[in-house]
C-alpha positions in Angstrom: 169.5 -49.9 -19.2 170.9 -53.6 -19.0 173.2 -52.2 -15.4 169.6 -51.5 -13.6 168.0 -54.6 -14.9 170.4 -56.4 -13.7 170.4 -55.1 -10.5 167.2 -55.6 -10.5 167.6 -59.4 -11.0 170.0 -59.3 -8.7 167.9 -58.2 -6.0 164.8 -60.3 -6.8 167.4 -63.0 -6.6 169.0 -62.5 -3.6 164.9 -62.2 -1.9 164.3 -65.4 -3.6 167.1 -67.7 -1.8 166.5 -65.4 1.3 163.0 -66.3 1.4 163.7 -70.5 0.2 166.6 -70.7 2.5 166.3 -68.8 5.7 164.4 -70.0 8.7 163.3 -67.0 10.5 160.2 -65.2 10.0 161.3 -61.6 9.8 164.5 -62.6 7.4 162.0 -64.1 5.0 160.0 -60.9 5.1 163.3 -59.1 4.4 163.8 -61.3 1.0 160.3 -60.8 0.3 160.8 -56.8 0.3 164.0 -57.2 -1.6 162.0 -59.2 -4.3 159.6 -56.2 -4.6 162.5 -53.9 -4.5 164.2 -55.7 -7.9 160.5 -55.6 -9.2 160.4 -51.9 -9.0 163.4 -51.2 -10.5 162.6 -53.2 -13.1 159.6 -50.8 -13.5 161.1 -47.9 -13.1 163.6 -48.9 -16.0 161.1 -49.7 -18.5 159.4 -46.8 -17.7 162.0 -44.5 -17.9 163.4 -46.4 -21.4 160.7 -47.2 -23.1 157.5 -44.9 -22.2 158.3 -41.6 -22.5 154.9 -40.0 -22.3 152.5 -42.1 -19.9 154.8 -43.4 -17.0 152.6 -46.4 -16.7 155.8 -48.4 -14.9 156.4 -45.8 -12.3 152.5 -46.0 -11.4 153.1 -49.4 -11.0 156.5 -48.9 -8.9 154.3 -46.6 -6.7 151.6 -49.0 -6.3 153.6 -52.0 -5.4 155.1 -50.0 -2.8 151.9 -49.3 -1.2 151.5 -53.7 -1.4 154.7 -53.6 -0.2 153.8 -51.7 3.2 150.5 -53.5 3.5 151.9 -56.7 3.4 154.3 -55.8 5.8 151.6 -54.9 8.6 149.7 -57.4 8.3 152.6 -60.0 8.2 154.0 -58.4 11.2 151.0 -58.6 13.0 150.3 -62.0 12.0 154.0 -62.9 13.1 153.2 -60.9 16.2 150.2 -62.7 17.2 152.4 -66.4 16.6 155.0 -65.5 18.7 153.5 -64.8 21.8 151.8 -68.4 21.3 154.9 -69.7 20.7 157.3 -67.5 21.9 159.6 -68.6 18.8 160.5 -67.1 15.4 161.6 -70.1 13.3 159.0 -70.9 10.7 159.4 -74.5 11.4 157.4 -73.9 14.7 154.6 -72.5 12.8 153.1 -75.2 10.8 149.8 -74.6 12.3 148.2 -72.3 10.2 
């Protein structure tokens, strides 16, 4: 149990300095995806472990990565839509929101 959850942390890690550090807009969505990746396996461990009857964590695995997806669209589209104003993809250019 303690391997996943720590690859798990590893992973929601690894999203978190992606998304701090990195200056480009489809990098930081990237991190952001690995973040809900670490969070699912975190689910899916508890559930697994812990609940043996109800599944409640890989409900909740399943619906994060239906946010996950969403979030993704609509961030592309919204990067989309900046870029061909500013024909750039650092986020430093896009301080206009």
């Amino acid at each position: 149990m303690y391997n996943y959850l720590f690859i798990g942390l590893l992973l929601f890690l690894a999203g978190l300095v992606g998304s701090i550090l990195v200056k480009n807009v489809i990098k930081v969505l990237i991190s952001i995806e690995f973040m809900l990746l670490g969070v699912n396996i975190n689910f899916v461990t508890f559930a697994s472990y812990c609940d043996n009857v109800v599944f409640n964590g890989c409900i909740m695995a399943l619906f994060y990565v239906g946010i996950g997806a969403v979030e993704l669209a609509v961030a592309l589209y919204i990067f989309y839509l900046m870029f061909r104003k500013k024909e750039n993809d650092n986020i430093e250019k896009y301080s206009d929101l």
